[in-house]
C-alpha positions as CSV (number, residue, x, y, z in Angstrom):
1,X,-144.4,33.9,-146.0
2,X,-143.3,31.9,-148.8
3,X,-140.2,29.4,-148.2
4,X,-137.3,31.4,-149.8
5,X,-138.6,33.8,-146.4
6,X,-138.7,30.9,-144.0
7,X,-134.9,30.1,-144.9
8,X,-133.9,33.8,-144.5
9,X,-135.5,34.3,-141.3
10,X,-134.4,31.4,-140.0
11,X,-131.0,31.7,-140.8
12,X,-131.4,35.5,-139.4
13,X,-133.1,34.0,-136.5
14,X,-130.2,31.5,-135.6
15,X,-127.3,34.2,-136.2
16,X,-128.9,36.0,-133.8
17,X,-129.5,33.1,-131.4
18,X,-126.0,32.5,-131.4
19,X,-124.7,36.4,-131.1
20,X,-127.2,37.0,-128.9
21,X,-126.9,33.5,-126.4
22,X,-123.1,33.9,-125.8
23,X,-124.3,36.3,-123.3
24,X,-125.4,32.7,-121.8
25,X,-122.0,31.8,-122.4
26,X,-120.1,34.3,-120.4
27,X,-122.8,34.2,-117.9
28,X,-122.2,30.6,-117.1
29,X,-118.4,31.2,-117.5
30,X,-118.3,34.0,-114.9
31,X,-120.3,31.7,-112.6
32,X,-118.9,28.5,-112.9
33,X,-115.5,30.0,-113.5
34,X,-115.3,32.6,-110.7
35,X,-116.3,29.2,-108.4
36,X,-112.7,27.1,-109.5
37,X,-111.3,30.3,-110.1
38,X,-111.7,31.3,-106.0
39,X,-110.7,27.2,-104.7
40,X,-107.5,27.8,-107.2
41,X,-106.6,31.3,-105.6
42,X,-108.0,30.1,-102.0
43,X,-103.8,29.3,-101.3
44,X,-102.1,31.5,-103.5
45,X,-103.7,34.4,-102.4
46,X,-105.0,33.0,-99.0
47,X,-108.6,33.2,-99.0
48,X,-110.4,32.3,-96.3
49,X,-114.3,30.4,-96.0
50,X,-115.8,33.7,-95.7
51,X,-113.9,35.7,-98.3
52,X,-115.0,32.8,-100.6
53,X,-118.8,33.3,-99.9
54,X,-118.3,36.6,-100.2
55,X,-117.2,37.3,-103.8
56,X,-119.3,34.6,-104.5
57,X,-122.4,36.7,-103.3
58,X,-121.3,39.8,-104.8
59,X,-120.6,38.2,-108.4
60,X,-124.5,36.9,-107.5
61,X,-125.5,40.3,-106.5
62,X,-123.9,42.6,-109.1
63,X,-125.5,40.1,-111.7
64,X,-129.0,41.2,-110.3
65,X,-128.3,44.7,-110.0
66,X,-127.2,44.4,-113.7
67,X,-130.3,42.3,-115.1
68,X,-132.6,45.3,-112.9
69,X,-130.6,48.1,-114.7
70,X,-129.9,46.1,-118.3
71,X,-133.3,44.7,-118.4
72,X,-135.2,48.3,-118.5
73,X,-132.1,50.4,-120.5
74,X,-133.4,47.9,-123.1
75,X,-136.9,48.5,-123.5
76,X,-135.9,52.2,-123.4
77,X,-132.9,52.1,-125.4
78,X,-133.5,49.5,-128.0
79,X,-131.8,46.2,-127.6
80,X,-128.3,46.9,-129.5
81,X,-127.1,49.5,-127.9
82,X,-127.3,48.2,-124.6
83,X,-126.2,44.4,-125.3
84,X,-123.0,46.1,-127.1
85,X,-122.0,48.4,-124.1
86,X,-122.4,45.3,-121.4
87,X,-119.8,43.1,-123.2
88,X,-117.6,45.9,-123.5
89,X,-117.7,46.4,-119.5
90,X,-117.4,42.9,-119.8
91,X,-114.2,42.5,-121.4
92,X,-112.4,45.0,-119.4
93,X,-113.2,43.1,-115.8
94,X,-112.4,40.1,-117.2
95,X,-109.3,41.3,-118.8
96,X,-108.5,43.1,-115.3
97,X,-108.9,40.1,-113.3
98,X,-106.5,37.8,-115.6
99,X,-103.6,40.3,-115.7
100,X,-103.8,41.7,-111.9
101,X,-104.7,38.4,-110.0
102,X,-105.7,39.7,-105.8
103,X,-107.8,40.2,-103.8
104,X,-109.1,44.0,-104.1
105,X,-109.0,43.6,-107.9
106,X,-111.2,40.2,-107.3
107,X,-113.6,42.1,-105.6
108,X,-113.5,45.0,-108.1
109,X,-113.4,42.7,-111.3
110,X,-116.2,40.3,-110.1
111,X,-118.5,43.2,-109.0
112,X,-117.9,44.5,-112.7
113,X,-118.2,41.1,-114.3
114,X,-121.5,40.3,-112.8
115,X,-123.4,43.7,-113.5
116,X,-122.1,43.4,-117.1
117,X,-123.2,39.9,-117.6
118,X,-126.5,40.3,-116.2
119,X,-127.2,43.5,-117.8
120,X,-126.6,41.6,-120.8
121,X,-129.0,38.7,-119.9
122,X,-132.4,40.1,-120.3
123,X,-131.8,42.3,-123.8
124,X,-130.0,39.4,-125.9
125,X,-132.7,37.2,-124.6
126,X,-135.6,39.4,-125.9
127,X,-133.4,40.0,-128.8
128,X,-133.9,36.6,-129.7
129,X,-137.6,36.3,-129.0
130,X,-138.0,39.0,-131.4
131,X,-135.7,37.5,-134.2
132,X,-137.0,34.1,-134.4
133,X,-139.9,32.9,-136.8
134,X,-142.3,32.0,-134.5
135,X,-142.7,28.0,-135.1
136,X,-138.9,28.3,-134.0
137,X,-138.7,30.6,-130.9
138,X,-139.2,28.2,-128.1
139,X,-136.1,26.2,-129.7
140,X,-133.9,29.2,-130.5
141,X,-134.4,30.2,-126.7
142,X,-133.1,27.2,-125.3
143,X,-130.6,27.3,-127.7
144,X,-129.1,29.8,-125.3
145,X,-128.7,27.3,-122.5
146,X,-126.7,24.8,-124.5
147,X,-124.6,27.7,-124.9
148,X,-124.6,28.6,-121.0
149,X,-123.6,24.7,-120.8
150,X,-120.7,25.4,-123.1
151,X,-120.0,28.5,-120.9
152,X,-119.2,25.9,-118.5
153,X,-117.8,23.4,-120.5
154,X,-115.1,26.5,-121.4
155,X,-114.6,26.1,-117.8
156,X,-114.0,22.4,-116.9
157,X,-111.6,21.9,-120.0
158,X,-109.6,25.1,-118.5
159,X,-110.0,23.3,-115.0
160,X,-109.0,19.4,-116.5
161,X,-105.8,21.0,-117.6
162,X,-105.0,24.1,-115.6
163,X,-106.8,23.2,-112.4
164,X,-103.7,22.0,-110.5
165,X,-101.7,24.8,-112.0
166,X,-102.2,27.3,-109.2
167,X,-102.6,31.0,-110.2
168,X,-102.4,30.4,-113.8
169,X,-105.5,28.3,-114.1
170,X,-107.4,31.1,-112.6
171,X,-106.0,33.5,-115.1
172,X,-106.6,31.4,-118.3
173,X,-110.2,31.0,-117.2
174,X,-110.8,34.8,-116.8
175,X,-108.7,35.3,-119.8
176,X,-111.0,33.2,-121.9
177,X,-114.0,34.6,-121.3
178,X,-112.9,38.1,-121.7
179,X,-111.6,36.2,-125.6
180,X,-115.5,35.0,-125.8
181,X,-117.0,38.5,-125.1
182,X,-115.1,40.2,-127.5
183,X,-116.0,37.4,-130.3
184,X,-119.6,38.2,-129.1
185,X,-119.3,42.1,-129.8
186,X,-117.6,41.1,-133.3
187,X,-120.5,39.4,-134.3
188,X,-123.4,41.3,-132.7
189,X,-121.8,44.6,-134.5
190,X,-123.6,43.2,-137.9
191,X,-126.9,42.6,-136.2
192,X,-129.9,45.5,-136.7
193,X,-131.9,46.5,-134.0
194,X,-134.9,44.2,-133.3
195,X,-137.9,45.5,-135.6
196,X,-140.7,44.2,-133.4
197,X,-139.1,47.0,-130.4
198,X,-138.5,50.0,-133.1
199,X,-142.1,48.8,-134.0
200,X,-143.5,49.0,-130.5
201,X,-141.7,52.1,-129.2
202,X,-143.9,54.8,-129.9
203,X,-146.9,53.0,-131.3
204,X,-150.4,52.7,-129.4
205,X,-150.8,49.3,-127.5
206,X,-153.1,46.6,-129.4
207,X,-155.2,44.1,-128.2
208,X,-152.7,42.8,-126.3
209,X,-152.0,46.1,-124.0
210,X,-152.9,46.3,-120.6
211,X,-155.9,47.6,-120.3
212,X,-155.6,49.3,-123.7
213,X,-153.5,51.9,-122.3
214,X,-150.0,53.3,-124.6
215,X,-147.0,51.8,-124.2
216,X,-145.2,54.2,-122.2
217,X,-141.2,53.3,-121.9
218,X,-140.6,55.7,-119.1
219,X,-142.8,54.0,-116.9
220,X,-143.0,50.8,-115.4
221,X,-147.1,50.6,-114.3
222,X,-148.1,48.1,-117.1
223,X,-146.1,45.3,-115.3
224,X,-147.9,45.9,-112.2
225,X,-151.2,45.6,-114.1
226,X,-153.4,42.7,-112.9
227,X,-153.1,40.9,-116.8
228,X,-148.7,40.9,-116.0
229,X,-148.3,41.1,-111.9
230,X,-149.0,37.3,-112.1
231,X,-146.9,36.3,-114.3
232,X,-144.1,38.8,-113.0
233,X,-144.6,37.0,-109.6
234,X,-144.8,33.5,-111.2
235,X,-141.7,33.2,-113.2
236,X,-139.7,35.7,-110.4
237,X,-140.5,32.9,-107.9
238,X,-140.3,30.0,-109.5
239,X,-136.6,31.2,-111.4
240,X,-135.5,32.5,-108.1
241,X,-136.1,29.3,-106.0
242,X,-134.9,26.8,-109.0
243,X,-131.8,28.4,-109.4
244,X,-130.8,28.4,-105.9
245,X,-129.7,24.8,-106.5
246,X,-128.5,25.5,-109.9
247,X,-126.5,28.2,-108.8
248,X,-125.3,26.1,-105.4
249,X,-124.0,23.7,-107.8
250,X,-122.5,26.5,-110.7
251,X,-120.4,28.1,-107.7
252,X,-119.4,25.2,-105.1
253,X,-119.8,21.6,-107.4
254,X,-115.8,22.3,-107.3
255,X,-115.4,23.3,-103.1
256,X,-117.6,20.1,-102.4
257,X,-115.5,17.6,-104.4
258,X,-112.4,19.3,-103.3
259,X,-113.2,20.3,-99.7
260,X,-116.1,17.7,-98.7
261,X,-115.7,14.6,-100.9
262,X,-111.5,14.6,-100.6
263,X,-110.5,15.0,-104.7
264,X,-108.6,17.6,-106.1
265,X,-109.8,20.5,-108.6
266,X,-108.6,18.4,-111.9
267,X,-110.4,15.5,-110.7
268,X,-113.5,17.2,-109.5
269,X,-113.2,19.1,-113.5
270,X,-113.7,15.7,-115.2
271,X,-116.2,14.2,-113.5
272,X,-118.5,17.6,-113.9
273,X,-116.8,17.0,-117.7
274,X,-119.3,14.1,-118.1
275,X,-122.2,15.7,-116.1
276,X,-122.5,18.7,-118.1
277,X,-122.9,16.4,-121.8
278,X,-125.3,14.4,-120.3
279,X,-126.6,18.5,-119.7
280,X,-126.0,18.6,-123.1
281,X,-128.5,16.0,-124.3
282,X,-131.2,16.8,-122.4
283,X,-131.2,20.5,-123.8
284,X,-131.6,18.4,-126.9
285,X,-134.3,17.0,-125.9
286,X,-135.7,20.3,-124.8
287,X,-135.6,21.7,-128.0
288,X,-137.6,19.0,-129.5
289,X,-140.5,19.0,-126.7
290,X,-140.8,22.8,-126.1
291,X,-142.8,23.9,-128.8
292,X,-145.0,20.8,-128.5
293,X,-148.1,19.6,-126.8
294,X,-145.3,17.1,-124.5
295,X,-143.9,20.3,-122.6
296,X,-145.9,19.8,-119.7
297,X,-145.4,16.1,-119.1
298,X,-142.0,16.2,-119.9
299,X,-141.9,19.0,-117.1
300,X,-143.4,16.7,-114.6
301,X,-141.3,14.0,-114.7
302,X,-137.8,16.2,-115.2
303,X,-138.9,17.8,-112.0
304,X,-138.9,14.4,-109.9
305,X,-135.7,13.4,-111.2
306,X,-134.0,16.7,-110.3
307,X,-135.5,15.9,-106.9
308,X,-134.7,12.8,-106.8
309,X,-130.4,13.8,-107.1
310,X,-130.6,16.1,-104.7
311,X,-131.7,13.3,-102.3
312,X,-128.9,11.0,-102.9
313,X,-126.2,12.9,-101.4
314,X,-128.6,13.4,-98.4
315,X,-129.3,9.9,-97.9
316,X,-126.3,8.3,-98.9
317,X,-123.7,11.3,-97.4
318,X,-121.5,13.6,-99.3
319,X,-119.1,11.7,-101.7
320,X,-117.3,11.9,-105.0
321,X,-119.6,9.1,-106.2
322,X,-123.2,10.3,-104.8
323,X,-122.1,14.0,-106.0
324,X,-122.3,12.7,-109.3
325,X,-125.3,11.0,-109.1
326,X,-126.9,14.3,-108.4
327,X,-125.1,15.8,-111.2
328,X,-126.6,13.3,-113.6
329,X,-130.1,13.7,-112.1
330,X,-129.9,17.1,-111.8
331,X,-128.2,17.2,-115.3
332,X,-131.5,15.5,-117.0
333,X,-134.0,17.6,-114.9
334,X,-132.8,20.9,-114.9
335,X,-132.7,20.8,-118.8
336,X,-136.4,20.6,-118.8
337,X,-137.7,22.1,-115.6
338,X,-135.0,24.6,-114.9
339,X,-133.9,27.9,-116.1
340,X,-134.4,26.7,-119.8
341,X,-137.8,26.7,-119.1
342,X,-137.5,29.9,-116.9
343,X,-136.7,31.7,-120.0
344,X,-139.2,30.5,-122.4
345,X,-141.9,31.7,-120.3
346,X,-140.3,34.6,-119.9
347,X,-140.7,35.4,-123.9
348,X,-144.4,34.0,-124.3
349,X,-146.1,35.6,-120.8
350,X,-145.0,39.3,-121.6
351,X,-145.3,41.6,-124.6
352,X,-142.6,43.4,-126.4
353,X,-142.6,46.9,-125.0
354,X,-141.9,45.0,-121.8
355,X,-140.4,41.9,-121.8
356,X,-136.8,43.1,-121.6
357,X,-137.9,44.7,-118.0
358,X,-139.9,41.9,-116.9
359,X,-136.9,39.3,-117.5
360,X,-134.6,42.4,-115.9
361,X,-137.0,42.2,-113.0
362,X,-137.4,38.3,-112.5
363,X,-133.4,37.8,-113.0
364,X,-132.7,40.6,-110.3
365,X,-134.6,38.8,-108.0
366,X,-133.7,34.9,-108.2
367,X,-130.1,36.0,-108.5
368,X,-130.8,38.4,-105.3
369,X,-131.8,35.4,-103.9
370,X,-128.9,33.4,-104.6
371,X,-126.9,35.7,-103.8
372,X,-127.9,35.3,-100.3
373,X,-127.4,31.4,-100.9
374,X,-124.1,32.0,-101.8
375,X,-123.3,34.2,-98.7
376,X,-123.5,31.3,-96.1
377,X,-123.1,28.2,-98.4
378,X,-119.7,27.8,-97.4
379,X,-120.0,28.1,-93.7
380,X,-123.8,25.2,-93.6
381,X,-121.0,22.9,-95.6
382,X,-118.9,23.5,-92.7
383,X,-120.7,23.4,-90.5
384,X,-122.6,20.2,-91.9
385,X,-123.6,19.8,-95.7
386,X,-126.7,17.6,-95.2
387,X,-128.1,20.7,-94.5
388,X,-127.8,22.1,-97.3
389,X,-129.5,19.7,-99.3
390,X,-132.3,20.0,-97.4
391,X,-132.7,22.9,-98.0
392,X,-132.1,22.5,-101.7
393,X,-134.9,19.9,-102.3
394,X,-137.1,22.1,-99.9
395,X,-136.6,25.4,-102.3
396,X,-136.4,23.0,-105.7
397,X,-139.5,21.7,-104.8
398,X,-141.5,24.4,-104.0
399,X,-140.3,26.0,-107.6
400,X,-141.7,22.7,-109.9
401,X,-145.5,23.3,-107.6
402,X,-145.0,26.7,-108.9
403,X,-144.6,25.4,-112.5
404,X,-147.0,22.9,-112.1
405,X,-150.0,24.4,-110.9
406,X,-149.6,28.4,-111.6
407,X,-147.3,29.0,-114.6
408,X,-148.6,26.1,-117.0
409,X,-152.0,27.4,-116.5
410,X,-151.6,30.7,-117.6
411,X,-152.7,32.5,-120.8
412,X,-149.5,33.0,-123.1
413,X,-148.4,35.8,-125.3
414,X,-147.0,34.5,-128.5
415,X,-146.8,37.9,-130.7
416,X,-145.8,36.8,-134.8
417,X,-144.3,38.8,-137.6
418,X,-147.8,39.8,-138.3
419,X,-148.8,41.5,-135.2
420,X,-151.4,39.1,-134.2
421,X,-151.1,38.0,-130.8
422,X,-152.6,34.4,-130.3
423,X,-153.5,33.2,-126.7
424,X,-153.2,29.6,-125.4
425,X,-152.9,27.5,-122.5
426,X,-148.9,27.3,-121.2
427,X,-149.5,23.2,-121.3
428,X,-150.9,23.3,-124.9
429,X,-148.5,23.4,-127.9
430,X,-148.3,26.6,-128.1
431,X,-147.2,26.9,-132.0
432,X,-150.7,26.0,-132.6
């Protein structure tokens, strides 16, 4: 490929990135947002504790029922069809739960928001993978997460200035991300379907099939052969137990500062203001290291500091100032050896004709999990928070051994433009 074709599909490759990652975006937002959304309503509409954890569970649950569902439509369908149709579910729950703010619409609008959101997850994401040049893919793909920190950053801005507004604030913050999702469907309209799928769809497995058999879309037994269970397994567990904390702290950063550590929602907004650029920055830094030899280190030492803030509010109690420490921590670590890194493993362990499923697969299940978090988190803060971050650090950890000592020594799939599949080491740079 000369470099007049490098430009183009680089350029192609980051219009995609961008269409594609809002998906990240309104993710985040329906996380993060439904969190401040449900402490803002919790008086105006009377919530109680339980009604809280609740919807929180079923926005969880209805995102992994969506990823299960989106994931495979894709690999049948073809990418753009099904990443237009989510964000037009999308855009109707979001637009339902801004103009018609109670409770049976809340539980009707979030169940809606979260199976359109995550069925929107896993395609866009192998969308991606297939668009960019390959020198370029681990970067475009955490590209998405700066994005899904934006999502958020949508969020706190709303919250700085809307938070203490009552029922308005919760309706701007809905009404924004339905504004989001419909920019999203604007500029994914334009976007062709991925050639490496329309390539793959009918065509005889390569080298790289399971055990040379065809790729058959109507069937799922390639994932379950020995050469994908493992990594199936690996990046289910290890997303599933990371996000537990990443989703604790998407959903209920806002009910501890408020609830535990005495601020109000405005306040509690721009502290997590500052938290999520420091976010920011280490994505950054992710971006530059991910397509390197340095990934692995850098993965080591994110994971102790993520550890290392979920400590301080266990040693040091449950204040404003200690729950940003974590933040901070967390902030840095999680760039590196979170979900960002959840997802570039998800594009280099499995091949085209089923990488949308796999990440369907893996998503269902760590946001299954969280779900179940979610269910009780509000009743172990009241009944005593410490307890949760024991738990926290106990599932975090056990996530960054599975990183360390299963995923990184795996064999990776890294398919280019040519059809040649090159295998590597996950700790190696793995551009070659």
């Amino acid at each position: 490929m000369n470099t007049l074709d490098q430009r183009v599909a680089t350029r192609h490759g980051w219009r995609v990135a961008f269409a594609s990652g809002l998906a990240s975006y309104v993710d985040a937002g329906a996380i993060a947002g439904t969190g401040t959304a449900l402490v803002i309503l919790q008086g105006p509409l009377g919530l109680t504790p339980g009604q809280i954890g609740q919807l929180s569970a079923l926005l969880t649950v209805m995102i992994a029922g969506g990823a299960l569902i989106g994931g495979r439509l894709g690999d049948r369908l073809g990418r753009r069809r099904v990443f237009l149709a989510t964000l037009s579910i999308f855009i109707m729950a979001a637009f339902a739960l801004m103009l018609f703010p109670s409770v049976p619409v809340l539980y009707v609008g979030l169940a809606l928001l979260g199976f359109a959101a995550g069925a929107d997850l896993p395609v866009s994401m192998a969308m991606i993978a297939e668009s960019a040049p390959e020198d370029k893919r681990g970067k475009m793909v955490t590209f998405t997460h700066v994005l899904w920190m934006a999502g958020i950053l949508g969020v706190i801005v709303i919250s700085i200035f809307f938070g203490n507004a009552g029922m308005l604030g919760a309706q701007i913050i809905y009404g924004h991300l339905a504004v989001v999702a419909l920019l999203a469907v604007a500029l994914r309209w334009g976007i062709k379907e991925s050639r490496l799928w329309t390539e793959t769809r009918n065509v005889a497995v390569r080298d790289d099939a399971v055990d040379g058999e065809r790729v058959d879309l109507s069937s799922l037994r390639a994932l379950f052969a020995p050469k994908l269970l493992a990594p199936l397994v690996a990046t289910g567990l290890f997303y599933a137990l990371v996000n537990i904390a990443a989703n604790t702290n998407g959903q209920f950063s806002t009910y501890l500062f408020v609830n535990v550590a005495g601020t109000d929602v405005a306040t509690a907004s721009m502290l997590g203001l500052g938290i999520l650029l420091l976010s920011v920055a280490g994505l950054f830094v992710m971006m530059k290291i991910v397509d390197t030899s340095k990934r692995h280190r850098s993965f080591v030492i994110a994971a102790i500091l993520a550890l290392a803030g979920l400590a301080v509010p266990l040693v040091f109690g449950i204040t404003a100032v200690t729950l940003v420490v974590m933040g901070v921590l967390g902030a840095l670590g999680g760039a590196i050896a979170g979900e960002p890194m959840y997802k570039i493993w998800s594009q280099e362990l499995f091949p085209t004709s089923h990488r949308s499923t796999a990440q369907g697969i893996t998503i269902a299940f760590a946001r299954l999990v969280a779900a179940g978090a979610a269910l009780v988190t509000p009743l172990i803060i009241s009944a005593g928070p410490t307890l949760l971050f024991v738990f926290l650090i106990i599932t975090s950890g056990a996530a960054y051994l599975i990183g360390i000592f299963w995923i990184f020594r795996m064999r990776i799939f890294l398919k280019g433009d040519d059809g040649v599949t090159v295998t590597r080491d996950a700790r190696q740079n793995v551009t070659g």
